[in-house]
mmCIF file as Biopython writes it, N, C-alpha, C and O atoms, coordinates in Angstrom:
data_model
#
loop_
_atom_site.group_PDB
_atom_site.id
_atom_site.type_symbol
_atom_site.label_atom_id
_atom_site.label_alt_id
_atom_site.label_comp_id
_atom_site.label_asym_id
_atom_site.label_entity_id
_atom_site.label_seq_id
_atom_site.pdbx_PDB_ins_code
_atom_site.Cartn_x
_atom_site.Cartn_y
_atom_site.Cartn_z
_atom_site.occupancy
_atom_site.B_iso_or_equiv
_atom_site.auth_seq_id
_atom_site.auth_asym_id
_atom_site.pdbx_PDB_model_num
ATOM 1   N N  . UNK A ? 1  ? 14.869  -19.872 10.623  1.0 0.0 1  A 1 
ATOM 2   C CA . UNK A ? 1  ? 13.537  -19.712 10.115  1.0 0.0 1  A 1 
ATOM 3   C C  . UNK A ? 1  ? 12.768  -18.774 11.046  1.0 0.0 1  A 1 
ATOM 4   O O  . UNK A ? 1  ? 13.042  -18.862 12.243  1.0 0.0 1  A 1 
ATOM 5   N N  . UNK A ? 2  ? 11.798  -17.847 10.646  1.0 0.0 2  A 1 
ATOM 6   C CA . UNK A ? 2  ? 11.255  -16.832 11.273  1.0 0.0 2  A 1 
ATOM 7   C C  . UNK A ? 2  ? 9.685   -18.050 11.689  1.0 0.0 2  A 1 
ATOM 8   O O  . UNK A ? 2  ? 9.100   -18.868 10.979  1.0 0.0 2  A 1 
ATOM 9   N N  . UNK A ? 3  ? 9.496   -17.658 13.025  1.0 0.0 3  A 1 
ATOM 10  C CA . UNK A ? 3  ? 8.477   -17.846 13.391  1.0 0.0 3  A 1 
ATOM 11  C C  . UNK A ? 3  ? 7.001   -16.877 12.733  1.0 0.0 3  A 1 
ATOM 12  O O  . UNK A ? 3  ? 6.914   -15.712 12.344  1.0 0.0 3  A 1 
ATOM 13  N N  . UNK A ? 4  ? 5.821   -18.172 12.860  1.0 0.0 4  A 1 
ATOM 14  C CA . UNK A ? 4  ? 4.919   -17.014 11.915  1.0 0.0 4  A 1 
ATOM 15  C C  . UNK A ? 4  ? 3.634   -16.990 12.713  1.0 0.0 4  A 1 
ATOM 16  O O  . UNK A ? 4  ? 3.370   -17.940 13.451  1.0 0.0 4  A 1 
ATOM 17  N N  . UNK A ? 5  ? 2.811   -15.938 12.603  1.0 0.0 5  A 1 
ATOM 18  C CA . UNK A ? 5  ? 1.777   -15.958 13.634  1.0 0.0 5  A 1 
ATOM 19  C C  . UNK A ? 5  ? 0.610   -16.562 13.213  1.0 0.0 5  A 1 
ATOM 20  O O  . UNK A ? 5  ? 0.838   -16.943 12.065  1.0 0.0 5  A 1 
ATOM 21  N N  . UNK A ? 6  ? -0.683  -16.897 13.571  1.0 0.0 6  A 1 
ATOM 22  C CA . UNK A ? 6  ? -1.588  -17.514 12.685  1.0 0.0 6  A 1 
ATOM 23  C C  . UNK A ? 6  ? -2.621  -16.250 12.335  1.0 0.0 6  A 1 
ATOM 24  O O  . UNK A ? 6  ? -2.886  -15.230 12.971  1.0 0.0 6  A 1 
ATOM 25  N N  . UNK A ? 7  ? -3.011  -16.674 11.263  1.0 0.0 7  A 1 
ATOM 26  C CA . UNK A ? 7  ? -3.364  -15.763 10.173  1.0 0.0 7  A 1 
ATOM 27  C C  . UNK A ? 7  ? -5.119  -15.299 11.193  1.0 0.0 7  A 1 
ATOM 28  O O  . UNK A ? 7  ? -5.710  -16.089 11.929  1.0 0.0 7  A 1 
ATOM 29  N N  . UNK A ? 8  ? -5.569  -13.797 10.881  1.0 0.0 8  A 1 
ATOM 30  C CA . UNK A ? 8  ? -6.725  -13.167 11.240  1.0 0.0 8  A 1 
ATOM 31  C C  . UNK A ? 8  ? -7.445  -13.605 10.156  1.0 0.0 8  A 1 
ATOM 32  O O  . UNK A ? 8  ? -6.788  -13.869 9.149   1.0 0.0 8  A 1 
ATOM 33  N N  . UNK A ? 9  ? -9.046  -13.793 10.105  1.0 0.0 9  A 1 
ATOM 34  C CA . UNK A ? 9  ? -10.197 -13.885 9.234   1.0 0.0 9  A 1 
ATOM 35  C C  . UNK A ? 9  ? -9.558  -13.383 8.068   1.0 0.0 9  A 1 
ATOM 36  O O  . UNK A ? 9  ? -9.075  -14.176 7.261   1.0 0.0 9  A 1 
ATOM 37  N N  . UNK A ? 10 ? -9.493  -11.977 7.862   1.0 0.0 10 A 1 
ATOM 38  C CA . UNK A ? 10 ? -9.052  -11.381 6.549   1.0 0.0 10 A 1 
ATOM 39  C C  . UNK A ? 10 ? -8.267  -11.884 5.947   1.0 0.0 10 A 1 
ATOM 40  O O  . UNK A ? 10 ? -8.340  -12.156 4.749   1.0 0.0 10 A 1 
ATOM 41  N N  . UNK A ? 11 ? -7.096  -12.162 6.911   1.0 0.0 11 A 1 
ATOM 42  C CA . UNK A ? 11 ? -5.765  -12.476 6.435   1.0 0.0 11 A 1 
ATOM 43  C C  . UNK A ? 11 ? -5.839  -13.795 5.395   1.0 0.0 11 A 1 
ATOM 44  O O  . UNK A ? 11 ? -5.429  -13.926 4.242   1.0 0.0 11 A 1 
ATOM 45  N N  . UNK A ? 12 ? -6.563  -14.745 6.332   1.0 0.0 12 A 1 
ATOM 46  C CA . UNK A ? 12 ? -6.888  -15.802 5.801   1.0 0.0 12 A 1 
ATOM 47  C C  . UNK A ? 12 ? -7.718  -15.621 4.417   1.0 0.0 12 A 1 
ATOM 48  O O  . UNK A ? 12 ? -7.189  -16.230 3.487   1.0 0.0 12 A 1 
ATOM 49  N N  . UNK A ? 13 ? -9.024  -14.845 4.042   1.0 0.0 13 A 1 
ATOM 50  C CA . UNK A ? 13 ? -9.393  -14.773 3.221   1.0 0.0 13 A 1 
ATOM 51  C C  . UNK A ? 13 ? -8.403  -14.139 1.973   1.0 0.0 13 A 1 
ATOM 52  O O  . UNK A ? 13 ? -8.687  -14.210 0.777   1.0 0.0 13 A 1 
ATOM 53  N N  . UNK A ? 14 ? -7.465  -13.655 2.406   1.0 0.0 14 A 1 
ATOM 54  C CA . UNK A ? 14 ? -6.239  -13.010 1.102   1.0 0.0 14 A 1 
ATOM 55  C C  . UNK A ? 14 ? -5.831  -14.061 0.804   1.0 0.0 14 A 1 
ATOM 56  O O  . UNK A ? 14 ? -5.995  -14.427 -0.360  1.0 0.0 14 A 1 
ATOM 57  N N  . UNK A ? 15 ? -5.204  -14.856 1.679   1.0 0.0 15 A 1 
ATOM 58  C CA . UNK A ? 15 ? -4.520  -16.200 1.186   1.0 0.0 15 A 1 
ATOM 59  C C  . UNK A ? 15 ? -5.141  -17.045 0.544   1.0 0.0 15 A 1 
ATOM 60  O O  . UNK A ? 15 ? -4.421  -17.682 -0.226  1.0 0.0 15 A 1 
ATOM 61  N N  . UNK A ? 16 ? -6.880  -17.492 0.543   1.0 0.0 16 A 1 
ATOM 62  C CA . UNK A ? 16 ? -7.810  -18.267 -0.067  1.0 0.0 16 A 1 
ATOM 63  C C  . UNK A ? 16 ? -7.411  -17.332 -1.807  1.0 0.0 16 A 1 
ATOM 64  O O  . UNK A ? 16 ? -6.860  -17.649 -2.861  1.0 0.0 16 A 1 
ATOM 65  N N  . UNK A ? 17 ? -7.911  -16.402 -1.385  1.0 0.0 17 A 1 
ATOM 66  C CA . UNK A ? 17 ? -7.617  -15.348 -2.770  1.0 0.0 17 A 1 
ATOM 67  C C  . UNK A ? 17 ? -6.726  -15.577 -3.909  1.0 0.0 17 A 1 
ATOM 68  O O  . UNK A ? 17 ? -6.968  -15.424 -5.106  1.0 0.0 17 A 1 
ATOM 69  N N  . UNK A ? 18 ? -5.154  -16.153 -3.063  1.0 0.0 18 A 1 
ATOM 70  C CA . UNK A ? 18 ? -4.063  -16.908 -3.829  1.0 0.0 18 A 1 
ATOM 71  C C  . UNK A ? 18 ? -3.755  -18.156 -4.487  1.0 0.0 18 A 1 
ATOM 72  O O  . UNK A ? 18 ? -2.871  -18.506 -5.269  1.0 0.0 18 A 1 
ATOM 73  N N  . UNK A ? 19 ? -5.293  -19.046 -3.638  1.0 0.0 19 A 1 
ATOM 74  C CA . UNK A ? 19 ? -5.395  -19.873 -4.472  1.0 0.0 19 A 1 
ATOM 75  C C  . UNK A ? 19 ? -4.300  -21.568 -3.559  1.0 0.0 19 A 1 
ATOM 76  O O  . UNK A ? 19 ? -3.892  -22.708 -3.776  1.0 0.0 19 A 1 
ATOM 77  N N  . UNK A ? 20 ? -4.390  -20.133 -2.212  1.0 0.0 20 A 1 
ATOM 78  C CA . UNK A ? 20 ? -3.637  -21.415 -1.067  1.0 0.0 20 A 1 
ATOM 79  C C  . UNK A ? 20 ? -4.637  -21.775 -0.145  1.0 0.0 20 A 1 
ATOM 80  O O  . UNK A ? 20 ? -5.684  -21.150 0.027   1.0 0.0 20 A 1 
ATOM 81  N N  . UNK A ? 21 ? -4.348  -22.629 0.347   1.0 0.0 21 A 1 
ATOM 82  C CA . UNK A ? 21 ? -5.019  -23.193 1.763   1.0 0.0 21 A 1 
ATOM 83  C C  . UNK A ? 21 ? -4.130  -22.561 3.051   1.0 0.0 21 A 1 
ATOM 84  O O  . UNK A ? 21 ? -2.946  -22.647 3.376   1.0 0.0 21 A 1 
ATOM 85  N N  . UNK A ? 22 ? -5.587  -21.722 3.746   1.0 0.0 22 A 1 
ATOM 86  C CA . UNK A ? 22 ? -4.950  -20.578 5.246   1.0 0.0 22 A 1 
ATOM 87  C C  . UNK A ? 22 ? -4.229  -21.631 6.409   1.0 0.0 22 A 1 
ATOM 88  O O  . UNK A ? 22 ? -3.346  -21.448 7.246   1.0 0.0 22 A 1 
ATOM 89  N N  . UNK A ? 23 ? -5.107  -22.885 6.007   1.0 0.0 23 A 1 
ATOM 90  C CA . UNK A ? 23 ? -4.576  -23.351 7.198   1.0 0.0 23 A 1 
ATOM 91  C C  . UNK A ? 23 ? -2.835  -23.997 7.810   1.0 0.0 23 A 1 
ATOM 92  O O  . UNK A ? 23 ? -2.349  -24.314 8.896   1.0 0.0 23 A 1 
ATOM 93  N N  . UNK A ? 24 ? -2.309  -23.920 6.182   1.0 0.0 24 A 1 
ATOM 94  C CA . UNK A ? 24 ? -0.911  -24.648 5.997   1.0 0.0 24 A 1 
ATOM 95  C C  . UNK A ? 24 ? -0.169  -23.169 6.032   1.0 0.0 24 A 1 
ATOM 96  O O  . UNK A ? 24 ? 1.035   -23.231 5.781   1.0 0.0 24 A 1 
ATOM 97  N N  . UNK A ? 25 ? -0.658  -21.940 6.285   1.0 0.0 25 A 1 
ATOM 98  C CA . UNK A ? 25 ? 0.468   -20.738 6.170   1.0 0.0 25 A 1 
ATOM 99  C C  . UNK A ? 25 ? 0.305   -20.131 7.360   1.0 0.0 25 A 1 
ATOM 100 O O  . UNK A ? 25 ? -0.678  -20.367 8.061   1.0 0.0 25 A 1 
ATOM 101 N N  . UNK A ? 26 ? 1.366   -19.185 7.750   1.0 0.0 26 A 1 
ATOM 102 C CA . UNK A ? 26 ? 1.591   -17.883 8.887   1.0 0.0 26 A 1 
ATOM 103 C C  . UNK A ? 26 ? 2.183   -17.197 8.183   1.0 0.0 26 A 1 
ATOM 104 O O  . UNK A ? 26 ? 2.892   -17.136 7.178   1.0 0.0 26 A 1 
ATOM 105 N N  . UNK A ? 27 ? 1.479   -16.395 9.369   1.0 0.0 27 A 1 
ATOM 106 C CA . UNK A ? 27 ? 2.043   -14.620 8.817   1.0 0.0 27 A 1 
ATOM 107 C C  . UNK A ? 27 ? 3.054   -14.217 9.656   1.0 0.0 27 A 1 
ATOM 108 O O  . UNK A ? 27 ? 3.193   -14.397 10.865  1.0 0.0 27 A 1 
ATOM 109 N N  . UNK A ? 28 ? 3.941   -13.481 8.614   1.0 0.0 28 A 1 
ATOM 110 C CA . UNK A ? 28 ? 5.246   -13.127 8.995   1.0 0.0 28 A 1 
ATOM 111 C C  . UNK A ? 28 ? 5.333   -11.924 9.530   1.0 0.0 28 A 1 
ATOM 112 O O  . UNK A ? 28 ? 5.580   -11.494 10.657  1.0 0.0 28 A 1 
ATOM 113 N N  . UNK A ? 29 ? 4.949   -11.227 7.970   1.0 0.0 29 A 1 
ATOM 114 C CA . UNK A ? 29 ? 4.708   -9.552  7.898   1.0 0.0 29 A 1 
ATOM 115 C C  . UNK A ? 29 ? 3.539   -9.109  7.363   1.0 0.0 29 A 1 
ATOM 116 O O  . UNK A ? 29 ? 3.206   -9.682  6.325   1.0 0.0 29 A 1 
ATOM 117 N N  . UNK A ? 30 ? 2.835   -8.273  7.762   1.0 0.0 30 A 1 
ATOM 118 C CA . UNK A ? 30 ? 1.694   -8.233  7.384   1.0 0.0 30 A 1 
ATOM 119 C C  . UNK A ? 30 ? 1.790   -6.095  6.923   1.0 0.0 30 A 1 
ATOM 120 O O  . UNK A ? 30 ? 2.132   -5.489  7.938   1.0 0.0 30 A 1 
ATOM 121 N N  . UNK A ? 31 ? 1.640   -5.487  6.147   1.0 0.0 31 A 1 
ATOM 122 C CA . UNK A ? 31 ? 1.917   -4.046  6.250   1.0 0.0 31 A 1 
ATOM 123 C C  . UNK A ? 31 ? 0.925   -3.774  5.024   1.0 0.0 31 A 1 
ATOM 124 O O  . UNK A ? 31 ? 0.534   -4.711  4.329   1.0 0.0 31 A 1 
ATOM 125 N N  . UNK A ? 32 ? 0.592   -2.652  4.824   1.0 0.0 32 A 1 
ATOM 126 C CA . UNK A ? 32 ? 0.161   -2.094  3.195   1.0 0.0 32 A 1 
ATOM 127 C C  . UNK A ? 32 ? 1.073   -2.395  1.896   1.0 0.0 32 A 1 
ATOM 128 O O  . UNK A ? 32 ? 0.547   -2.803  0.860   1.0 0.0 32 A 1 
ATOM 129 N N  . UNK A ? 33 ? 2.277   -2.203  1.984   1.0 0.0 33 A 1 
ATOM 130 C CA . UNK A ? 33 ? 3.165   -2.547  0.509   1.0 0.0 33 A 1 
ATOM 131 C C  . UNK A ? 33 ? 3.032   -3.981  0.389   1.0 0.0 33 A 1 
ATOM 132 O O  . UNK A ? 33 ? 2.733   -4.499  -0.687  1.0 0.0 33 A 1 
ATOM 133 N N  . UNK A ? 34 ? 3.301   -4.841  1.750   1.0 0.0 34 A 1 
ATOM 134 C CA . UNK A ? 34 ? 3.697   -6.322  1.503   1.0 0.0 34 A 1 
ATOM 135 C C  . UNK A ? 34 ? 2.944   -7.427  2.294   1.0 0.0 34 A 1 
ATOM 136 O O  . UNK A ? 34 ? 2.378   -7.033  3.314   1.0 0.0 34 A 1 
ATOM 137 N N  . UNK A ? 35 ? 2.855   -8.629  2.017   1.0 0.0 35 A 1 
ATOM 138 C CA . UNK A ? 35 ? 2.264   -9.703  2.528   1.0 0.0 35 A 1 
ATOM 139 C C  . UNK A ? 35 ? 3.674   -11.053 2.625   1.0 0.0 35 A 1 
ATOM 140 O O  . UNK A ? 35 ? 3.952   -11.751 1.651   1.0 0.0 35 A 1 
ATOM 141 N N  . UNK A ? 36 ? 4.158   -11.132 3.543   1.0 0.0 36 A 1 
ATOM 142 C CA . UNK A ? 36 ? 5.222   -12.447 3.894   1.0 0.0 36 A 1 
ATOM 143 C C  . UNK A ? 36 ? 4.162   -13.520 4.573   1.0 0.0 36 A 1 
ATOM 144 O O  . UNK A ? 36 ? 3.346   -13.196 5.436   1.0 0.0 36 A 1 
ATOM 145 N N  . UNK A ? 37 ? 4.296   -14.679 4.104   1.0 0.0 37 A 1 
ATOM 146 C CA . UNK A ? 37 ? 3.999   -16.023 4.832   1.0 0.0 37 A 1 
ATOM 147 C C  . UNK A ? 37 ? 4.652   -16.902 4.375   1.0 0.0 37 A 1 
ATOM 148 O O  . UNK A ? 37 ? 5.129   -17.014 3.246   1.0 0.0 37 A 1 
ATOM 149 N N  . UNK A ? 38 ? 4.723   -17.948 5.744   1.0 0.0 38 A 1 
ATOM 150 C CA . UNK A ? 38 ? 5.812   -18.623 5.512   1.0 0.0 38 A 1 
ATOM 151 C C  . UNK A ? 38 ? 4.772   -20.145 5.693   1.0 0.0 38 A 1 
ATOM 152 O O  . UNK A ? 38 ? 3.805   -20.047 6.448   1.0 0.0 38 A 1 
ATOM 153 N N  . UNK A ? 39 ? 4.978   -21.257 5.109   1.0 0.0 39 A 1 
ATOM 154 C CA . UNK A ? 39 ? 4.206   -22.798 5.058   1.0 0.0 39 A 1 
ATOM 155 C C  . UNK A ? 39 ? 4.738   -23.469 6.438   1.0 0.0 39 A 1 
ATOM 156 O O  . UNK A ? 39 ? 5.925   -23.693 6.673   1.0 0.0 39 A 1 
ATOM 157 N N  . UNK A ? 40 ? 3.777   -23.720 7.212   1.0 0.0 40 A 1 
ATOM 158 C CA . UNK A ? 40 ? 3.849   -24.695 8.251   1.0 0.0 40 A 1 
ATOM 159 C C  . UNK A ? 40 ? 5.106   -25.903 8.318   1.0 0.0 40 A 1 
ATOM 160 O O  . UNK A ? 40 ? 6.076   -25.949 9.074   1.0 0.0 40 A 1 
ATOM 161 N N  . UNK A ? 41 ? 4.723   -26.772 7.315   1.0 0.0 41 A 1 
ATOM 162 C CA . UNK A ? 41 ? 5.002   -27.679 7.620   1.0 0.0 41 A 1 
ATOM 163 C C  . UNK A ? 41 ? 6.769   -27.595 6.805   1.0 0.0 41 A 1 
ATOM 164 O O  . UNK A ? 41 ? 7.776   -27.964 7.409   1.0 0.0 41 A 1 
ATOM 165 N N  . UNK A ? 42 ? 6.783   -27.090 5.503   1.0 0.0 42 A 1 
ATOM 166 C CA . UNK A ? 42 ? 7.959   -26.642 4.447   1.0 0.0 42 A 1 
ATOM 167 C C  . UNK A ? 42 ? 9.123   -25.725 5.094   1.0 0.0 42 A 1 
ATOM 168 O O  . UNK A ? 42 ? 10.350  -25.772 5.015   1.0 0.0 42 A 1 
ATOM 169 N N  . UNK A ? 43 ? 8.312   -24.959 5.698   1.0 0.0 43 A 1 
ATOM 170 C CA . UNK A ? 43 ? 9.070   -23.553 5.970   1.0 0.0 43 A 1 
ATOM 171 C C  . UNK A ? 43 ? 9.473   -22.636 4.640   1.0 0.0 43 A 1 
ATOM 172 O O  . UNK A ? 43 ? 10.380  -21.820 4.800   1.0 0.0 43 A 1 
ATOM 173 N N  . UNK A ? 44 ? 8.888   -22.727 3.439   1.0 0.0 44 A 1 
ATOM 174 C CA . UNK A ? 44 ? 8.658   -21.588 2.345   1.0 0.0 44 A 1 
ATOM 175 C C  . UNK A ? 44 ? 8.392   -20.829 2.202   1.0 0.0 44 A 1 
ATOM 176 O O  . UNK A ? 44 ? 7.161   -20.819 2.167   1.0 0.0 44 A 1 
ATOM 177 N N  . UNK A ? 45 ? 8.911   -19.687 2.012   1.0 0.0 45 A 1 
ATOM 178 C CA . UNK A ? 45 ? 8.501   -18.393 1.962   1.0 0.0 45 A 1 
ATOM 179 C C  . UNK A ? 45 ? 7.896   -17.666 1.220   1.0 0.0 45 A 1 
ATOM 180 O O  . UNK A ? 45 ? 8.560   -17.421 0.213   1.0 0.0 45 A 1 
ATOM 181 N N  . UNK A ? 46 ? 6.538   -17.003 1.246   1.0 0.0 46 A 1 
ATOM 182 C CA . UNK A ? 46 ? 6.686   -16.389 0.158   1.0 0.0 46 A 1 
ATOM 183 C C  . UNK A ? 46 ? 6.170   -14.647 0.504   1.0 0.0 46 A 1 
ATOM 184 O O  . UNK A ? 46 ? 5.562   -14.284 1.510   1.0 0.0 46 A 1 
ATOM 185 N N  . UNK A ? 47 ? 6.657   -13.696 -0.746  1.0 0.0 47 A 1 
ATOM 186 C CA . UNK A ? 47 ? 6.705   -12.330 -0.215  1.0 0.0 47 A 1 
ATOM 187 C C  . UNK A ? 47 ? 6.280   -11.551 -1.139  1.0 0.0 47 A 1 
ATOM 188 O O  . UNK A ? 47 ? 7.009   -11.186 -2.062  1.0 0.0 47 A 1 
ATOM 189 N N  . UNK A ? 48 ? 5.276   -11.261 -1.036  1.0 0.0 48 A 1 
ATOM 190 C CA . UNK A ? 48 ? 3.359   -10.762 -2.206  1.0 0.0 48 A 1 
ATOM 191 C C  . UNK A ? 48 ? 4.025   -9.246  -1.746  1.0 0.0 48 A 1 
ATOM 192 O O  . UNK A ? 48 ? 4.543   -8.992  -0.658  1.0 0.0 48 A 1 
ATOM 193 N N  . UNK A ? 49 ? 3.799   -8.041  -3.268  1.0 0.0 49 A 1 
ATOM 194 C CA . UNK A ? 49 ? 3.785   -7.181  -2.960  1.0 0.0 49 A 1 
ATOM 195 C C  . UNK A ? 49 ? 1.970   -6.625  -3.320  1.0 0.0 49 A 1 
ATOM 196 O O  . UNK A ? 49 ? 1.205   -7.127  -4.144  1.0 0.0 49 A 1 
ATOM 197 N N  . UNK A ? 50 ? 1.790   -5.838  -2.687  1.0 0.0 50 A 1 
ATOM 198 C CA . UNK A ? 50 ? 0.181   -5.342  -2.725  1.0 0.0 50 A 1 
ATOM 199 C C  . UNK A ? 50 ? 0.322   -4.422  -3.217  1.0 0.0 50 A 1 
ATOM 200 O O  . UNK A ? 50 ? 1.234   -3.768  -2.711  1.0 0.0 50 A 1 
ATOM 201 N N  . UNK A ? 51 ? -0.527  -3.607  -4.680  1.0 0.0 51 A 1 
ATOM 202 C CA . UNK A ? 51 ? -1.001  -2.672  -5.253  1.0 0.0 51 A 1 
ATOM 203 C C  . UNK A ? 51 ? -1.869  -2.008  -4.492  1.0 0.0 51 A 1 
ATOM 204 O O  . UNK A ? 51 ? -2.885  -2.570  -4.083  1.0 0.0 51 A 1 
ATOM 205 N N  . UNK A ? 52 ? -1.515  -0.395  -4.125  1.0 0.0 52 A 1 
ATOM 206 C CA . UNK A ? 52 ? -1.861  0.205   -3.841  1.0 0.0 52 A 1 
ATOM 207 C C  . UNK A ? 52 ? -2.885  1.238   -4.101  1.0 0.0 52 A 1 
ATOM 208 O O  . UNK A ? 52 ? -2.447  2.369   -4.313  1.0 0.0 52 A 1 
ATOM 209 N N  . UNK A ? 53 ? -3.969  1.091   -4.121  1.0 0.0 53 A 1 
ATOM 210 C CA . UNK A ? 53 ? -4.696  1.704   -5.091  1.0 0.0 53 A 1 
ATOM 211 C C  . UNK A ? 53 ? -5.030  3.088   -4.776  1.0 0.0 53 A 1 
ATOM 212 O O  . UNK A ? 53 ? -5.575  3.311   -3.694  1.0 0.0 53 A 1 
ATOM 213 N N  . UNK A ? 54 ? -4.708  4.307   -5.794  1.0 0.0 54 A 1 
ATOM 214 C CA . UNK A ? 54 ? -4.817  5.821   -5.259  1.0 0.0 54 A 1 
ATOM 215 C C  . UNK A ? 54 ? -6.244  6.210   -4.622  1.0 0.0 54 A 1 
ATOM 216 O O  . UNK A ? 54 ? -7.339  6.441   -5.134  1.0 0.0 54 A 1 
ATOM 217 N N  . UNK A ? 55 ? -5.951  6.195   -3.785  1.0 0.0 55 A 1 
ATOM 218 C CA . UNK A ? 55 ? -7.561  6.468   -3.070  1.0 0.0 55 A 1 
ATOM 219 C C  . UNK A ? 55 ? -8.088  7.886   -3.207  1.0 0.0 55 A 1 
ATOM 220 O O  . UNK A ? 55 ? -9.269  8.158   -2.995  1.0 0.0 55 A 1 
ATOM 221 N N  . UNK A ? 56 ? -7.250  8.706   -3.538  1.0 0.0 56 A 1 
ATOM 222 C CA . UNK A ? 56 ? -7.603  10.196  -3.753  1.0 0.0 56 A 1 
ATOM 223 C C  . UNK A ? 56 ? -8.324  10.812  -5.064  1.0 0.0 56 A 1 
ATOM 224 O O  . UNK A ? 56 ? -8.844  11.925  -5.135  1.0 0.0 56 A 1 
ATOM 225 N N  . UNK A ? 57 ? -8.234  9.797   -6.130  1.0 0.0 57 A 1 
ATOM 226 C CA . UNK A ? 57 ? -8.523  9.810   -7.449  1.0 0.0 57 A 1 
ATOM 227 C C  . UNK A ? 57 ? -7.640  10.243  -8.483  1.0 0.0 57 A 1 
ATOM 228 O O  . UNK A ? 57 ? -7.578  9.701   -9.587  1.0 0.0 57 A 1 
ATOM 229 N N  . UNK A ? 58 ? -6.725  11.554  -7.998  1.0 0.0 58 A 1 
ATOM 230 C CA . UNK A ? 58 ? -5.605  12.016  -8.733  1.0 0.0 58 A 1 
ATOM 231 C C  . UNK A ? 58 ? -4.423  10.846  -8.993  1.0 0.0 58 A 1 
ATOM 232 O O  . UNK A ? 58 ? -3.830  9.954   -8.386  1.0 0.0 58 A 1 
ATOM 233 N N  . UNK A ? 59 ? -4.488  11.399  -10.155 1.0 0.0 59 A 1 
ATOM 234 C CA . UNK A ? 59 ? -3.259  10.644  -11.092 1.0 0.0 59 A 1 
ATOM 235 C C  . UNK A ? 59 ? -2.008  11.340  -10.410 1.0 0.0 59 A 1 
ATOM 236 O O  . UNK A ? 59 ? -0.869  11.074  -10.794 1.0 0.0 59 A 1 
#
């Protein structure tokens, strides 16, 4: 099992976002494409990909 770090303000507010509680998860991987956290107490994984939104305006 990968050790997980405890989640930053933001981080935490993404995870509220999901509809989880921050305090039962860590962060694994944290990057622009992806979000990994893994459950405290379970050890479950789970691995969110993030939409990238074109910031340039072009299609």
């Amino acid at each position: 099992m990968k050790h997980g770090r405890n989640p930053t303000r933001r981080q935490k507010e993404r995870i509220k976002k999901l509809g989880l509680n921050p305090e039962n998860w860590l962060i694994i991987k944290d990057c622009q494409e992806c979000f990994e956290i893994v459950h405290r107490l379970s050890g479950k994984t789970r691995k969110l990909t993030i939409k990238v939104k074109n910031w340039t305006g072009l299609s």
